[in-house]
C-alpha positions in Angstrom: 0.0 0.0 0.0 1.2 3.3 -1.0 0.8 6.8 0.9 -1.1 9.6 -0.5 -0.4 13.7 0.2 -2.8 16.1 -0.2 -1.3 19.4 -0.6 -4.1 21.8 -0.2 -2.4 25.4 0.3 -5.6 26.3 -1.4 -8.2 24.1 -0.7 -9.5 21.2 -1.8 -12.7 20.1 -4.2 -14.6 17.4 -2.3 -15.9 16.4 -5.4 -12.5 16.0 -7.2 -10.7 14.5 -4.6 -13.4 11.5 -4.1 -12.6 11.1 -8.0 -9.4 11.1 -8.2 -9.1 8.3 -5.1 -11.1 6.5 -7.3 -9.2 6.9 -10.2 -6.0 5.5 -7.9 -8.2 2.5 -7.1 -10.2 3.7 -3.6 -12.7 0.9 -3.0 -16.7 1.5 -4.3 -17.9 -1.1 -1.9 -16.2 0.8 1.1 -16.9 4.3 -0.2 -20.6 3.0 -0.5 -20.7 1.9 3.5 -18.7 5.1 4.2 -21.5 7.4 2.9 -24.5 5.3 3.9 -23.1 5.6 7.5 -23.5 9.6 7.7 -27.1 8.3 8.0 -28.1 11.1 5.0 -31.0 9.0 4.3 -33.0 10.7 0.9 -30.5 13.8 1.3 -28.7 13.2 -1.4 -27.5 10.4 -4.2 -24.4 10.1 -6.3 -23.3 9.1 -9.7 -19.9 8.4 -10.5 -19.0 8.3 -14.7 -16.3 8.3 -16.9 -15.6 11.6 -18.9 -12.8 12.8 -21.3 -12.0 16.4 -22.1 -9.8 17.3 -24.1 -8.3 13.8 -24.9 -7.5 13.5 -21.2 -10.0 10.8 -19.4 -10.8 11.5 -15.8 -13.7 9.6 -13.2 -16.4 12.4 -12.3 -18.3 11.9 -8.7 -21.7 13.4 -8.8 -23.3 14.4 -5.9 -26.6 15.3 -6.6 -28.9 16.9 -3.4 -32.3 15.7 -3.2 -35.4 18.4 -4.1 -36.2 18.1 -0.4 -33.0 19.1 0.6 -33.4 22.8 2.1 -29.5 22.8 3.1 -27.0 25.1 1.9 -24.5 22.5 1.9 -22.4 22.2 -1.3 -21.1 19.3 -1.5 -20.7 18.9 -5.1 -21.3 20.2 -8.5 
């Protein structure tokens, strides 16, 4: 197992970072059980594709918030 560094000077993209873990091979099956245990039942779902741009190919994670959702939270696109 190898270590990974986050240099984050100037912040860090939730969104971005979740993709690029799984790009490096982060586990679906635990990333699953990691956000059904914030018990955010109906607050939100995600939706992880494959996009290219530019001739470079990248993993997008989706977080999309439920309509009922009357948070201000952004946590994703």
């Amino acid at each position: 197992m190898s270590d990974i560094y986050f240099e984050c000077n100037n912040g860090i993209s939730g969104d971005m970072s979740v993709a690029a873990l799984i790009d490096v091979g982060a586990d679906l099956i635990k990333l699953e059980k990691a956000l059904n245990s914030l018990n955010l039942h109906n607050e939100f779902t995600y939706k992880i594709t494959k996009t290219q741009v530019n001739s470079v190919s990248a993993t997008d994670f989706n977080v999309i918030l439920s309509e009922n959702n009357n948070h201000h939270d952004t946590l994703g696109d």
